[in-house]
C-alpha positions, 0 to 999 in steps of 0.5 A, a space after each residue: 500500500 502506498 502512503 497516499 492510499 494509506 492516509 486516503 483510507 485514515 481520512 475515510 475513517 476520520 471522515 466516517 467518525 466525524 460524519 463529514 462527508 466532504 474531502 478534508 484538508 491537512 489542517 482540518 483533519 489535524 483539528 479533527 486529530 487533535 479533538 482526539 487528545 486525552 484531556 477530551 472525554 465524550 460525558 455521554 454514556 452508551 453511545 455509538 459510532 454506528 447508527 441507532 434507529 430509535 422512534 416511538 410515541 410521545 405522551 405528549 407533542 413531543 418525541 424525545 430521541 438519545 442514545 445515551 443512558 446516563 441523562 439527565 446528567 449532574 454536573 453541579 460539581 464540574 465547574 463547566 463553563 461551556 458545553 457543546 452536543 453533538 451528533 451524525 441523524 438521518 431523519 426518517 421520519 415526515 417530521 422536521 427535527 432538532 437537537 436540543 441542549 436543556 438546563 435544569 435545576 437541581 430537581 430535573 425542572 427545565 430552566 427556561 431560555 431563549 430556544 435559539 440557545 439550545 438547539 441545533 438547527 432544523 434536520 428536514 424529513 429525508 435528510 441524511 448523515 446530517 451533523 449538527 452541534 449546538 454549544 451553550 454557557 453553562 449559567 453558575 444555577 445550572 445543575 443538571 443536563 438534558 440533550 435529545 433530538 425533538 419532532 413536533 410531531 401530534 404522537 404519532 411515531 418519529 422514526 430517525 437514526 443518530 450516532 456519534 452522539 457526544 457532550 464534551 466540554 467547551 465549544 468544539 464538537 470534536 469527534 466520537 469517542 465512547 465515554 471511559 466507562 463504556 471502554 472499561 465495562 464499569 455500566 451505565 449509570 
């Protein structure tokens, strides 16, 4: 194997983690490396970099979609300044879709801001290996968190498929990595 053949299939792998379908330069693959330093760690449990088609019906208007098992997610002891959430959709569904980054208090009660803030824009039915991220300032009454892919959809089921789901600290979306505890087997929270 030649050295061009070798990095054309290490770009294909970092582009397959990523969700970036489009060719990658040298310095944004180097960024998309250096996302991978040690200091970085996906606060998300139990997620994949392989799709997961999840759908279901809402008590309510509202489908609320994760892959992750360890939501909502105390952070009251971090000291986070910023956090950014991130994941690769394929939107399933007739329904138009958003990721969605909550605060609450203490108590699970969502603490309510402008909408712009927290979610990712608008994922339309039929889309495919769409990567979005939404970063937000983590406010001192900030003591939990909630992220999920949202559909007004009137109950009726919303059928889509995520992977690379990952919350990281500070304001790049970086690349997936599975949390420590899903590599060592210590379960999920």
């Amino acid at each position: 194997m030649s050295l061009k053949d070798a990095l054309i299939e290490h770009a294909n792998v970092l582009r397959s983690k990523t969700g970036v379908s489009d060719t990658l330069s040298i310095s944004d693959m180097t960024r998309l490396l250096d996302d991978l330093s040690w200091n970085k760690m996906n606060l998300l449990k139990g997620t994949s970099d392989e799709y997961r088609t999840l759908g279901n019906v809402a008590p309510a208007d509202w489908v609320v979609l994760t892959t992750s098992d360890n939501l909502p997610l105390d952070i009251s002891d971090n000291g986070y300044k910023s956090l950014t959430y991130s994941a690769t959709l394929c939107n399933l569904s007739k329904f138009n879709v958003q990721g969605e980054l909550i605060f609450l208090d203490i108590n699970n009660n969502r603490l309510y801001d402008n909408v712009s803030n927290r979610v990712t824009p608008w994922i339309y039915p039929g889309e495919m290996d769409k990567e979005l991220s939404v970063t937000r300032v983590v406010p001192a009454d900030v003591k939990k968190i909630q992220v999920d892919f949202c559909a007004f959809t009137q109950k009726n089921p919303c059928p889509i498929k995520i992977k690379n789901e990952r919350l990281y600290e500070g304001t790049e979306p970086g690349i997936w990595t599975p949390n420590p505890s899903d590599l060592t087997g210590e379960g999920h929270n």
